[in-house]
N, C-alpha and C positions, 0 to 999 in steps of 0.2 A: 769261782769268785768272779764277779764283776763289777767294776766301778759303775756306777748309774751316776752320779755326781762328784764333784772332787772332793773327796776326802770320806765318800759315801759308798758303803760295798752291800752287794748282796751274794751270800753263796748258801746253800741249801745245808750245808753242815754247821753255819752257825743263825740263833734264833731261829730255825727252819725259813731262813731267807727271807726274813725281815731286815729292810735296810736297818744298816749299824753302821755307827763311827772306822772306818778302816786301822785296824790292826786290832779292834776291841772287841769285845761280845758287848756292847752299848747300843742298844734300837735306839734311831731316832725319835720316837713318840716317846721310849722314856724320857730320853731330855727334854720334850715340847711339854709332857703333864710336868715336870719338874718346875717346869720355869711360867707353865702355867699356873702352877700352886705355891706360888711365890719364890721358890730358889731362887737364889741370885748364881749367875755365872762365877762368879769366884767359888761360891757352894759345892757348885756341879764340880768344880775344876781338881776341888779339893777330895770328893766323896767319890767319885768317880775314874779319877788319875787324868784327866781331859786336856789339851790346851784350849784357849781360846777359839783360835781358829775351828776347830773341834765341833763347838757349840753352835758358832757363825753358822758353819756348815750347814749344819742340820736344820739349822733356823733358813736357811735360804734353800736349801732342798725342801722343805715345808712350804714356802710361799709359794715356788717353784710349780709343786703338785697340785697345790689352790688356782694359783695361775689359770694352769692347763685346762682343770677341773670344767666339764660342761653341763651344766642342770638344766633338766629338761619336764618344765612346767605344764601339768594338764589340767 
């Protein structure tokens, strides 16, 4: 297991090391298409077992990778 962000882990025995919420089997892309497709964070919190913080997360390790992200135009 390894934290890549706070509150964001990956380890190769859970979703085959796809980042997830730490202590859950929650990818973070599920929560992005969730809240893409209108969920409300209260939803996620409920259907999910989540806190708040939880969702930030994931939402701010998402901008995070976009950030970094470098496209390169031919």
């Amino acid at each position: 297991m390894k934290e890549i962000a706070p509150r964001i882990i990956i380890d190769p025995e859970i979703q085959g090391g796809r980042p997830v919420i730490q202590g859950t089997r929650v990818p973070v892309d599920l929560i992005l298409g969730k809240i893409a497709g209108g969920m409300t964070i209260e939803e996620l919190m409920k259907e999910y077992e989540l806190k708040k913080e939880d969702i930030l997360a994931a939402l701010q390790y998402a901008a995070q990778v976009i950030k970094e992200e470098v496209l390169i135009y031919t």
